[in-house]
PyMOL Python script that loads the backbone (N, CA, C, O; Angstrom):
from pymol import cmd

cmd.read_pdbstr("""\
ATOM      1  N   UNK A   1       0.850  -1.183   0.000  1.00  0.00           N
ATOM      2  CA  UNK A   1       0.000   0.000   0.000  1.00  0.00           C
ATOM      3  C   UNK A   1       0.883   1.229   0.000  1.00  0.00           C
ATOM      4  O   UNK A   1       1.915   1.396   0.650  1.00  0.00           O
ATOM      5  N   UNK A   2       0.205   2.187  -0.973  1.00  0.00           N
ATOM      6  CA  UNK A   2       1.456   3.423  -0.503  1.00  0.00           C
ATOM      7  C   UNK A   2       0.422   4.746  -1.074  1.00  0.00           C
ATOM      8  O   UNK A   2       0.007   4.914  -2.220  1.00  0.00           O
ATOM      9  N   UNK A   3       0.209   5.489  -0.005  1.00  0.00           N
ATOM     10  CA  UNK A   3      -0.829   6.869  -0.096  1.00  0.00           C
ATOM     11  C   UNK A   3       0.180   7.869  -0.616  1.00  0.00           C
ATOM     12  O   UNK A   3      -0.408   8.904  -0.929  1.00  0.00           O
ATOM     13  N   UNK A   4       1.598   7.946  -0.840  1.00  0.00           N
ATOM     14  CA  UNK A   4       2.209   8.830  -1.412  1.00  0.00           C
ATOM     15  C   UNK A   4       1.820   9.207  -2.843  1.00  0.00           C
ATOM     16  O   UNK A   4       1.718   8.511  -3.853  1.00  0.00           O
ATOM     17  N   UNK A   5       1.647  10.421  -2.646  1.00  0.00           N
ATOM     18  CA  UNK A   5       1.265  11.206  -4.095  1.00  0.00           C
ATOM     19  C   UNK A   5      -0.451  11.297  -4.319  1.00  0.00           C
ATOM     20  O   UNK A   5      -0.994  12.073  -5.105  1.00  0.00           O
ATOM     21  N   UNK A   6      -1.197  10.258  -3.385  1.00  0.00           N
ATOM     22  CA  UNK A   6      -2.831  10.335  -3.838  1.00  0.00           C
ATOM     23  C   UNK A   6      -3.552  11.846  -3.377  1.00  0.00           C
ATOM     24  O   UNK A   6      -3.637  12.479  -2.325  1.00  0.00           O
ATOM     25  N   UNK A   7      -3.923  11.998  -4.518  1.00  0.00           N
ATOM     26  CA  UNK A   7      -4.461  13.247  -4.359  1.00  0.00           C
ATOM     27  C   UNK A   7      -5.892  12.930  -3.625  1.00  0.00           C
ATOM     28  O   UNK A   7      -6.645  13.649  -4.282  1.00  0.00           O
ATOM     29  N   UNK A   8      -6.504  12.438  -2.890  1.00  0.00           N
ATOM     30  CA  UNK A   8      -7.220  12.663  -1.860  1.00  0.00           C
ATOM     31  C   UNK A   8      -7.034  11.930  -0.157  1.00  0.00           C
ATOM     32  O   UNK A   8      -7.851  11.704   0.736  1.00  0.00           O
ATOM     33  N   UNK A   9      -5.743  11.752  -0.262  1.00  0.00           N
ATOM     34  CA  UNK A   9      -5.535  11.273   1.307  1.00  0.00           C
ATOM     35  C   UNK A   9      -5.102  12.873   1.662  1.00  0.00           C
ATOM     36  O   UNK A   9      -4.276  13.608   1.122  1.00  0.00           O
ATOM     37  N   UNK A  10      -6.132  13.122   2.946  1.00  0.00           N
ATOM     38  CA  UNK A  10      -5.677  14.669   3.400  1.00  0.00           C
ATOM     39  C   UNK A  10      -5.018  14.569   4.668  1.00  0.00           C
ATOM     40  O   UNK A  10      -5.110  15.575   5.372  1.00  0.00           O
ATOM     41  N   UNK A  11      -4.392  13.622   5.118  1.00  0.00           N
ATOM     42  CA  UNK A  11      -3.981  12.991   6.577  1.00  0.00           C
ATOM     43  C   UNK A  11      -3.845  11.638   7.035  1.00  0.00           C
ATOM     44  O   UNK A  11      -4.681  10.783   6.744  1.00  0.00           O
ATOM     45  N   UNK A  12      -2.804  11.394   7.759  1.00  0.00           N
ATOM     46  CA  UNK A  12      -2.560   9.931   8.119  1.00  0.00           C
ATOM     47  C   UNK A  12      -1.977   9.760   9.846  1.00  0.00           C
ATOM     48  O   UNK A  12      -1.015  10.232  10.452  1.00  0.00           O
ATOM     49  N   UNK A  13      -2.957   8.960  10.175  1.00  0.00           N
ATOM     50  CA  UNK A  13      -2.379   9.218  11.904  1.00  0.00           C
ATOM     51  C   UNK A  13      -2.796   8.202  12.828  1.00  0.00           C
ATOM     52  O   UNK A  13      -3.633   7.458  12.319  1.00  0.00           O
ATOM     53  N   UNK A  14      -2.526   7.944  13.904  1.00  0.00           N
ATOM     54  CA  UNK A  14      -3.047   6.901  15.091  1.00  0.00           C
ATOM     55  C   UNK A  14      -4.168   7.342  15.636  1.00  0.00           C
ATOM     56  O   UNK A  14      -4.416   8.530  15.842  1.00  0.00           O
ATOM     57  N   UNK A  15      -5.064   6.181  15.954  1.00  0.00           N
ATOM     58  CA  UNK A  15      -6.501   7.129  16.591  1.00  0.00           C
ATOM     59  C   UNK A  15      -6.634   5.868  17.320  1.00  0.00           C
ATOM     60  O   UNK A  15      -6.065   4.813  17.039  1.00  0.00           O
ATOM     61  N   UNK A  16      -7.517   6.102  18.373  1.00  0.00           N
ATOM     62  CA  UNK A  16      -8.070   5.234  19.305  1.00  0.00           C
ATOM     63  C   UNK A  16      -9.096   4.183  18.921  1.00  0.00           C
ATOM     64  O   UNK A  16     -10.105   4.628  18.375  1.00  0.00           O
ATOM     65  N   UNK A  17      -9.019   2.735  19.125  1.00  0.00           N
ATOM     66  CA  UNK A  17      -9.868   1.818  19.022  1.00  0.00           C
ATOM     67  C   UNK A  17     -10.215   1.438  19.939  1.00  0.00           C
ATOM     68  O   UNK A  17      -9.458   1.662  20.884  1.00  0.00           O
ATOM     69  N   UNK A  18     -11.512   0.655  20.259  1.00  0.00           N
ATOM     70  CA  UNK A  18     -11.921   0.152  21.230  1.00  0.00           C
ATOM     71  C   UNK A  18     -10.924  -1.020  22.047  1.00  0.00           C
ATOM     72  O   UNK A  18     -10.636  -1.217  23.227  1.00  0.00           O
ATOM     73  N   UNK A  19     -10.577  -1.665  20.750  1.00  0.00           N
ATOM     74  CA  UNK A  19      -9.611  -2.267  21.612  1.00  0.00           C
ATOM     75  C   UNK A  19      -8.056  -2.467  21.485  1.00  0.00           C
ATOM     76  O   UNK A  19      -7.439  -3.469  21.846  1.00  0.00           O
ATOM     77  N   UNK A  20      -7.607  -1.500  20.991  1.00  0.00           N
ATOM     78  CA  UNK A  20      -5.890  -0.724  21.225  1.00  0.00           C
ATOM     79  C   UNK A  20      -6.240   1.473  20.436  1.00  0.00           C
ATOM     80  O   UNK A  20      -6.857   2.490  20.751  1.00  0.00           O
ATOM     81  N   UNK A  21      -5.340   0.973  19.390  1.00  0.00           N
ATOM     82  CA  UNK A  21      -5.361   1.967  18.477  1.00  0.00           C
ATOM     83  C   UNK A  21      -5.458   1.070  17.118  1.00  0.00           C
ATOM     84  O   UNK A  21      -5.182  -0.123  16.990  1.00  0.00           O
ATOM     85  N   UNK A  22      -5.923   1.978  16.159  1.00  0.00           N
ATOM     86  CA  UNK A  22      -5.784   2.013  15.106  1.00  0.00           C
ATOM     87  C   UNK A  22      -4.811   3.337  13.867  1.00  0.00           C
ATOM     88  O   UNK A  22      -4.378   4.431  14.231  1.00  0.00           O
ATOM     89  N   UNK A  23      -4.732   2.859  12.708  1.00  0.00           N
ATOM     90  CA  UNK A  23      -4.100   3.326  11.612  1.00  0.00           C
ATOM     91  C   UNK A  23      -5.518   4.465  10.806  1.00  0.00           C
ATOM     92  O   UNK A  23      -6.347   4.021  10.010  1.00  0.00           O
ATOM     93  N   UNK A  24      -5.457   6.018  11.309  1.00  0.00           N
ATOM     94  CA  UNK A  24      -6.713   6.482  10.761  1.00  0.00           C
ATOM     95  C   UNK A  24      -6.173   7.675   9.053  1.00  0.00           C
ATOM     96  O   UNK A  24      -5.397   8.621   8.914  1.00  0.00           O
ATOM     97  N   UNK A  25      -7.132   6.888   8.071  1.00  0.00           N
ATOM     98  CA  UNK A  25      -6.441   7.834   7.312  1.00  0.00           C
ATOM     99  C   UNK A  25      -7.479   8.869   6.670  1.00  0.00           C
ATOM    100  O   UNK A  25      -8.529   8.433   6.199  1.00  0.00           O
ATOM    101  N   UNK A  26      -7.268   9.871   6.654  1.00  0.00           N
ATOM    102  CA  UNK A  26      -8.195  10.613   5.808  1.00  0.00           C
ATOM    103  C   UNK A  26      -8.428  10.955   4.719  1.00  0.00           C
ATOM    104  O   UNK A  26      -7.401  10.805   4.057  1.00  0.00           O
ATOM    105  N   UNK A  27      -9.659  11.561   3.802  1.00  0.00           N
ATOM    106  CA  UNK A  27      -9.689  11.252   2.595  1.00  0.00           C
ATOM    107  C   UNK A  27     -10.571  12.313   2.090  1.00  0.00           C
ATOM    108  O   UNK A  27     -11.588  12.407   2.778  1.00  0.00           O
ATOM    109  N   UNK A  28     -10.530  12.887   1.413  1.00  0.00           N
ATOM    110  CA  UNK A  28     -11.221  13.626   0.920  1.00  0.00           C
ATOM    111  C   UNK A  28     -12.585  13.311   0.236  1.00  0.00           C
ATOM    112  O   UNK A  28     -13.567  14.053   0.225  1.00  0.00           O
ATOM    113  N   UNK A  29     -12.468  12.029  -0.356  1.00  0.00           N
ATOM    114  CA  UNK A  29     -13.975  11.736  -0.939  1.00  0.00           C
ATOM    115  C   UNK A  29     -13.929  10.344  -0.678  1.00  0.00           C
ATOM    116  O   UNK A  29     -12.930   9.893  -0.117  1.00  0.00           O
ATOM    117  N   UNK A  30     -15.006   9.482  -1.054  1.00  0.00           N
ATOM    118  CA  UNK A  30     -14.793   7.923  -0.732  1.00  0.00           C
ATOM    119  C   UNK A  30     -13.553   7.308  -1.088  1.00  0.00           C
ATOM    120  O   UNK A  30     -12.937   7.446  -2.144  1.00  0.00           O
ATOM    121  N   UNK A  31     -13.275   6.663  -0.165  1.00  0.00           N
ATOM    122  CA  UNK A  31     -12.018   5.514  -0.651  1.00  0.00           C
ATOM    123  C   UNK A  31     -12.220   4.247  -1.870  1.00  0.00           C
ATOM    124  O   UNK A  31     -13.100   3.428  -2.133  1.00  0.00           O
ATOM    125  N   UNK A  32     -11.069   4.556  -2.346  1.00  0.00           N
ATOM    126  CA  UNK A  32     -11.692   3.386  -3.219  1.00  0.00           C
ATOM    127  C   UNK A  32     -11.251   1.744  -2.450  1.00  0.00           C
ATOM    128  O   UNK A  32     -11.215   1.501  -1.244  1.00  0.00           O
ATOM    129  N   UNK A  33     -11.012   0.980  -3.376  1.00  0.00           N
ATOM    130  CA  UNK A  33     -10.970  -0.571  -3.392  1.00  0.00           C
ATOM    131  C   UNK A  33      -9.384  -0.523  -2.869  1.00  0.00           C
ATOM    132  O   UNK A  33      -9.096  -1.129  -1.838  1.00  0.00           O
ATOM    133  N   UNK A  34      -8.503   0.114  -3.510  1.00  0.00           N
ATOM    134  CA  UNK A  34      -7.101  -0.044  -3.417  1.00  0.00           C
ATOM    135  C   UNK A  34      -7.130   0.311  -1.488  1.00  0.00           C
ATOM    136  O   UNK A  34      -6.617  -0.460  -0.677  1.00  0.00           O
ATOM    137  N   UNK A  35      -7.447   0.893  -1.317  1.00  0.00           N
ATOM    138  CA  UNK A  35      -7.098   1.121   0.557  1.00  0.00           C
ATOM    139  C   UNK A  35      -7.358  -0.260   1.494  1.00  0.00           C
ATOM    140  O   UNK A  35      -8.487  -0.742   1.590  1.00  0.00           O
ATOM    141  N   UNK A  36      -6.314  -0.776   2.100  1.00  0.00           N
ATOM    142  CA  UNK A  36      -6.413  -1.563   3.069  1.00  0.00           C
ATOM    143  C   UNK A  36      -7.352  -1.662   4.060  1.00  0.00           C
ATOM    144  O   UNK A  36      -7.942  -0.778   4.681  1.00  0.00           O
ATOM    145  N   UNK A  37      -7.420  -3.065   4.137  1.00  0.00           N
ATOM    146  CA  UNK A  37      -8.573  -2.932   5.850  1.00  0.00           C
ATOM    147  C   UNK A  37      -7.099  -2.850   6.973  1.00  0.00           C
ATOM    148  O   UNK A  37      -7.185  -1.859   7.698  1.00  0.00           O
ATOM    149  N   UNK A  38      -6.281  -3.384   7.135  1.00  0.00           N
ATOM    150  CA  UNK A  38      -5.071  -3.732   8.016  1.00  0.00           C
ATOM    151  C   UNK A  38      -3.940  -3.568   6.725  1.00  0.00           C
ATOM    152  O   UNK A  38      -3.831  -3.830   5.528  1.00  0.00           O
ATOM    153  N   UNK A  39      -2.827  -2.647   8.395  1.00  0.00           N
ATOM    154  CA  UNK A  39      -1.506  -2.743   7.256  1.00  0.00           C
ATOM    155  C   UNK A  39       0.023  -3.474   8.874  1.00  0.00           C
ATOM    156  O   UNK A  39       0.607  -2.840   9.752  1.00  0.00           O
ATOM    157  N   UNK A  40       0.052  -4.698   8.563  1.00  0.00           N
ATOM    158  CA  UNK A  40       1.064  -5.123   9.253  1.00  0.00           C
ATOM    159  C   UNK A  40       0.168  -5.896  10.682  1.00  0.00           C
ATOM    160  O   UNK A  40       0.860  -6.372  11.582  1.00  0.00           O
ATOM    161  N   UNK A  41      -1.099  -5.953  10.766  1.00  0.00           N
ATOM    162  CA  UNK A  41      -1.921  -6.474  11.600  1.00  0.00           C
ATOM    163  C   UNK A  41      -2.721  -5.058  12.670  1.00  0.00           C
ATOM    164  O   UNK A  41      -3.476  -5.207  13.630  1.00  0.00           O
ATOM    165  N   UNK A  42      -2.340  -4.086  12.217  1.00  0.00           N
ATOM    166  CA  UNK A  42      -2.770  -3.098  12.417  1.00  0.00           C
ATOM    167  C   UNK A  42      -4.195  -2.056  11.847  1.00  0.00           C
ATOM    168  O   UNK A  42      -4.125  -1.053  11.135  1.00  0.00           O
ATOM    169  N   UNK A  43      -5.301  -2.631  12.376  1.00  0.00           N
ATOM    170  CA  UNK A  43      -6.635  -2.453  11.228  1.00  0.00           C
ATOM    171  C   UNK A  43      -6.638  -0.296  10.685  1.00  0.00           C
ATOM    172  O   UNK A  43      -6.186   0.614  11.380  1.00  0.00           O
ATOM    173  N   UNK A  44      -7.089  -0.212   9.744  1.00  0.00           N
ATOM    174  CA  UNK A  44      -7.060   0.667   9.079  1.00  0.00           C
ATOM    175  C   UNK A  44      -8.332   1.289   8.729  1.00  0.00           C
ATOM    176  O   UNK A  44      -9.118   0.898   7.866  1.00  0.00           O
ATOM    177  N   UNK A  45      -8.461   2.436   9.597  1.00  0.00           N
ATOM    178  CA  UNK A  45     -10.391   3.228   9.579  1.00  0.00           C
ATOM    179  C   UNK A  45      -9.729   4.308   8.412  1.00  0.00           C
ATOM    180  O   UNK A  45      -8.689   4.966   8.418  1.00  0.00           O
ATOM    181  N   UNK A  46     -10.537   4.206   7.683  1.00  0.00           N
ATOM    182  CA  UNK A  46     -10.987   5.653   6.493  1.00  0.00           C
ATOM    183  C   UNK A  46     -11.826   6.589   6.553  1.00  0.00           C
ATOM    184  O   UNK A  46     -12.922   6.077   6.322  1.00  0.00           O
ATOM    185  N   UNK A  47     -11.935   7.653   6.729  1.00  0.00           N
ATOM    186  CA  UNK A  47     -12.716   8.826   7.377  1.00  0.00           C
ATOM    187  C   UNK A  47     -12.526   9.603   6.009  1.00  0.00           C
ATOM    188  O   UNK A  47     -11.594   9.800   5.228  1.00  0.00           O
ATOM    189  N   UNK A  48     -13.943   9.970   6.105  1.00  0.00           N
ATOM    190  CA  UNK A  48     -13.876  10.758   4.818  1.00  0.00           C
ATOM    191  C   UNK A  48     -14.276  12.249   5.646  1.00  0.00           C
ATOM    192  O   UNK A  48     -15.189  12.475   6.440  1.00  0.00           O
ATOM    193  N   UNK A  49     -13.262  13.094   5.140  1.00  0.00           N
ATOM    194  CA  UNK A  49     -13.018  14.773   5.870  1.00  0.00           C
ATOM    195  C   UNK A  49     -13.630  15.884   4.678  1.00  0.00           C
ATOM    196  O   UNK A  49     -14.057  17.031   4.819  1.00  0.00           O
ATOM    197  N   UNK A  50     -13.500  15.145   3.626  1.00  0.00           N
ATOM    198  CA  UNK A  50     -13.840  16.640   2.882  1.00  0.00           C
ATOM    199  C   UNK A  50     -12.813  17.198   2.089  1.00  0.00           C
ATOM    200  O   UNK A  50     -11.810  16.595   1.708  1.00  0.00           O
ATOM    201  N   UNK A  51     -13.172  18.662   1.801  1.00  0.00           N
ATOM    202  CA  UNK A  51     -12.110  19.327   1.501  1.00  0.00           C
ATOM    203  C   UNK A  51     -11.417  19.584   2.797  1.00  0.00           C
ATOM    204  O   UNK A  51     -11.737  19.153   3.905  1.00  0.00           O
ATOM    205  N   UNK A  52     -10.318  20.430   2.448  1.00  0.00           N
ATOM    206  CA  UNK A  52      -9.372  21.072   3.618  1.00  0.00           C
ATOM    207  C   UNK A  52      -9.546  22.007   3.106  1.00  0.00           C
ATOM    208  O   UNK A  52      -9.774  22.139   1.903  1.00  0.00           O
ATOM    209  N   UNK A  53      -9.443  23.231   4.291  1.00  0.00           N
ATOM    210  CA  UNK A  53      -8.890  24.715   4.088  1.00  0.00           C
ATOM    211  C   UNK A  53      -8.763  25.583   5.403  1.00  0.00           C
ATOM    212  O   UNK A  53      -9.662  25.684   6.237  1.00  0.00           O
ATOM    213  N   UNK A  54      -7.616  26.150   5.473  1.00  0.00           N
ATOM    214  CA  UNK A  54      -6.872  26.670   6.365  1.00  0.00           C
ATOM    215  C   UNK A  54      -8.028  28.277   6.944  1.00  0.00           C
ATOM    216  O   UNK A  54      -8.732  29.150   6.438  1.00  0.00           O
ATOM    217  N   UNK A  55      -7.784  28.037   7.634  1.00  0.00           N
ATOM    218  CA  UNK A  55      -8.766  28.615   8.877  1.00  0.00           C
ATOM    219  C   UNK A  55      -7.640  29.731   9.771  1.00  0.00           C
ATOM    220  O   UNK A  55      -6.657  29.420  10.444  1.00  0.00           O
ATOM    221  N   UNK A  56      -8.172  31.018   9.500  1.00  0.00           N
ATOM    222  CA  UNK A  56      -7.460  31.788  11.096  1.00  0.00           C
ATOM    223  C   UNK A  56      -7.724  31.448  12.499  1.00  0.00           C
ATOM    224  O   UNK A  56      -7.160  32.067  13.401  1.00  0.00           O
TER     225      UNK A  56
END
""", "prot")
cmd.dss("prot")
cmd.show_as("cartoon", "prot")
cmd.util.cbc("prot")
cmd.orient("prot")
């Protein structure tokens, strides 16, 4: 798997699971097929955020 260069992953980070953490990545519009459920036994949530834009 490799999110380098996809133009709609807007973020990639650790987030809390019920039962450890998880791998949370964000996305600007639906994920497709290519995105993992688990990467290394580590399950993988997809959150769809939207656009981005920088805020004062």
């Amino acid at each position: 798997m490799t999110l380098k260069g996809r133009s709609d992953v807007r973020g990639i980070g650790i987030a809390r699971a019920s039962d450890g953490y998880q791998l949370q990545v964000n996305v600007s519009r639906g994920p497709g097929p290519d995105l993992p459920g688990a990467v290394d036994g580590v399950d993988v949530h997809v959150r769809v955020v939207g656009a981005i834009h920088a805020s004062a």
